[in-house]
C-alpha positions, 0 to 999 in steps of 0.5 A, a space after each residue: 061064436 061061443 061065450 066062455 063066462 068065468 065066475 069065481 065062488 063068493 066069499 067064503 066063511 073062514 070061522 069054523 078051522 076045524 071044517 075041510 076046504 071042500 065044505 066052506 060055507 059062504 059067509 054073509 058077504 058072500 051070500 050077498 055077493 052071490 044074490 047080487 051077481 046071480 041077478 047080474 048075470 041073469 039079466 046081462 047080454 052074457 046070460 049063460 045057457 050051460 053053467 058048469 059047477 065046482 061040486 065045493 060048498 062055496 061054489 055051489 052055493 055062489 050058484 044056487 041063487 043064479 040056477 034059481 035066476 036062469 031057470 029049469 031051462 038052464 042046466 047046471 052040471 056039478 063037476 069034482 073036477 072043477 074043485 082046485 082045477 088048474 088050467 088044464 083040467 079046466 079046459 078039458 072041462 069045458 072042451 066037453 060041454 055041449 055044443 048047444 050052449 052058446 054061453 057057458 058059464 064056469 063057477 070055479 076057484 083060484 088060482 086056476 081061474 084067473 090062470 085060465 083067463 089070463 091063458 085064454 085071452 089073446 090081446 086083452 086091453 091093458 086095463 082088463 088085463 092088469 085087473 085079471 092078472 092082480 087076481 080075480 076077487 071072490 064073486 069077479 065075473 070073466 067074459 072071453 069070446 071065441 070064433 068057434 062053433 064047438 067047445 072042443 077047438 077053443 085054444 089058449 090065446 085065442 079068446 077075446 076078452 070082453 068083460 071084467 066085473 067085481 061085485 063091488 064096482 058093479 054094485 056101486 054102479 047099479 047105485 048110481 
């Protein structure tokens, strides 16, 4: 059985028109969103033992307090072809990640991340369903299940959708 964690990039920084896309910065929402899901995802039973990255600022930026969280034992490979990715590419990506993850995170970017779940997930509950395909906000965490040994055979439809997490509510939550 492999994992497949989908987590798009935190907040990003909107003030300075003249910067390219790529090199967005978080804003301070965000770096906050970033801190508190790294420390979610590292103590979760969804803790990822591979994380493939957008090569964008954003994201790189949404997963540096996570690698510091999962430690040297847990790498992070940085993709360009992640940056904008639909589906497709996306699932090309993560057909190619090593077998000995069983968990594999992917840090990414809408809309092709909300797209890759809603066309991985085979019966998703209507509740979980309705929250992916109203999109995903920034910092939201996708965890699919799939019956397969290797990365390379997870198909579109086949995936079970287990969690649906937004940095608000689960910060709320953790107050609680």
């Amino acid at each position: 059985m492999k994992q497949l964690c989908l987590l798009r990039h935190a907040k990003s920084d909107w003030g300075d028109p003249a910067k390219d896309d790529f090199d967005r910065p978080l804003n301070a929402r965000g770096a906050k969103a970033a801190e508190f899901m790294a420390g979610y995802i590292a103590s979760c039973p969804y803790r990822p033992d591979t994380v493939l990255c957008s090569t964008a600022a954003r994201a790189r930026e949404t997963c540096a307090p996570l690698s510091l969280r999962l430690g040297k034992d847990v790498p992070v490979i940085y993709r360009d072809e992640l940056y904008h990715a639909m589906p497709d590419a996306m699932l090309d990506e993560i057909r190619q990640a090593p077998d000995t993850a069983q968990t594999l995170l992917v840090v990414a970017h809408n809309p092709g991340l909300v797209l890759l779940a809603m066309a991985l997930a085979e019966d998703p509950d209507e509740e979980t369903a309705l929250r992916i395909a109203h999109g995903v906000p920034t910092g939201g965490f996708i965890v699919l299940e799939f019956d397969v040994e290797h990365w390379a055979n997870i198909a579109e439809g086949k995936g079970r959708s287990v969690f649906f997490g937004r940095p608000r509510d689960l910060m709320a939550e953790e107050k609680n």
